[in-house]
C-alpha positions as CSV (number, residue, x, y, z in Angstrom):
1,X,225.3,104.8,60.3
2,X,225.7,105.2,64.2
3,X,227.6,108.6,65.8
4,X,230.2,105.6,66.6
5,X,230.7,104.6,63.1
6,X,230.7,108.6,62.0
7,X,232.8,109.8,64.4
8,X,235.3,107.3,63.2
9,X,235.2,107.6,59.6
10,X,235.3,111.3,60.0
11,X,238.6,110.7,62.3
12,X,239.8,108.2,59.5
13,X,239.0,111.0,56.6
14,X,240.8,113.6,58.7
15,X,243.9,111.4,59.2
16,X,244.0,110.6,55.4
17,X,243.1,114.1,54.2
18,X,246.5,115.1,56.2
19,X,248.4,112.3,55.1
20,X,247.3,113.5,51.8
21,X,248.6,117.3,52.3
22,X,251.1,116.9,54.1
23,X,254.5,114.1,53.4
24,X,255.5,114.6,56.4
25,X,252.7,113.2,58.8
26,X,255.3,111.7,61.0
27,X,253.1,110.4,63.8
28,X,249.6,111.6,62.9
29,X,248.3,108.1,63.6
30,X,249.5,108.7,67.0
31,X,247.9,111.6,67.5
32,X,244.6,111.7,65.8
33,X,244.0,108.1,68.1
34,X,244.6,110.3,71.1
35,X,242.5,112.7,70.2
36,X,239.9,111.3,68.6
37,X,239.5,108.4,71.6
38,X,240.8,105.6,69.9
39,X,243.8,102.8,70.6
40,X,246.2,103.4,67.8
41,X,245.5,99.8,66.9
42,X,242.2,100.7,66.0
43,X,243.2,103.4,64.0
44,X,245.9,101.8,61.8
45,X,242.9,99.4,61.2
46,X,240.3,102.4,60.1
47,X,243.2,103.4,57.9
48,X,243.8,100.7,55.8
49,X,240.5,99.9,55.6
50,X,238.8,103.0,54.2
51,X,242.0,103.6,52.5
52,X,241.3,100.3,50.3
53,X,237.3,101.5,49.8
54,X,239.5,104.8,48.4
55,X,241.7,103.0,46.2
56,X,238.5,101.1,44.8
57,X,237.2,104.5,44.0
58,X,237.8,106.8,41.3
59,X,238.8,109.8,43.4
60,X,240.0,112.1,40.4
61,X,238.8,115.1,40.1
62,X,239.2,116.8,36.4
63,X,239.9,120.6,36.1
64,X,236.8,121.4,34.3
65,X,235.3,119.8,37.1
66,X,237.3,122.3,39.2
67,X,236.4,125.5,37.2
68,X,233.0,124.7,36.7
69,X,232.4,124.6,40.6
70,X,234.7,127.0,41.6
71,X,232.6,129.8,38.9
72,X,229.5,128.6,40.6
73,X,230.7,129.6,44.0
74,X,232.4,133.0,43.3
75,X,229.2,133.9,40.7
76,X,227.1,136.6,41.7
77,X,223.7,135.7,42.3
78,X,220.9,136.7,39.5
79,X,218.7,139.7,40.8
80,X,215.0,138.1,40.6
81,X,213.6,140.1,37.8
82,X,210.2,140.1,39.2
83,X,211.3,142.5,42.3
């Protein structure tokens, strides 16, 4: 992995994450190829490309999965009982 291949798959995961909130993109290719210094060609490419390696993935996340995670991060941390 070189900064140019992780700047662009970290553009490509932003523009998808969006897409993914949001319905209403409208031209988000547009402007995350400004920003992010790319031709809009390229990024319709990064698109569809990681967007297949996506679809090849299982990218569901169950709820227990959820709750589990979420209870570790709001859990209070144990008080070392050797203090």
């Amino acid at each position: 992995m070189t900064a140019y291949n992780a700047h662009r798959l970290f553009l490509t995961s932003l523009l998808l994450t969006r897409k993914q909130l949001d319905d209403c993109a409208g031209d988000a290719n547009v402007m995350f190829a400004k920003e992010g210094g790319v031709s809009l060609k390229e990024m319709n490419l990064l698109e569809c490309h990681v967007f297949k390696i996506l679809l090849d993935s299982n990218l569901h996340v169950s709820y227990d999965d959820i709750k589990c995670l979420y209870g570790s991060l709001t859990s209070t941390p144990e008080k070392n009982e050797s203090s």
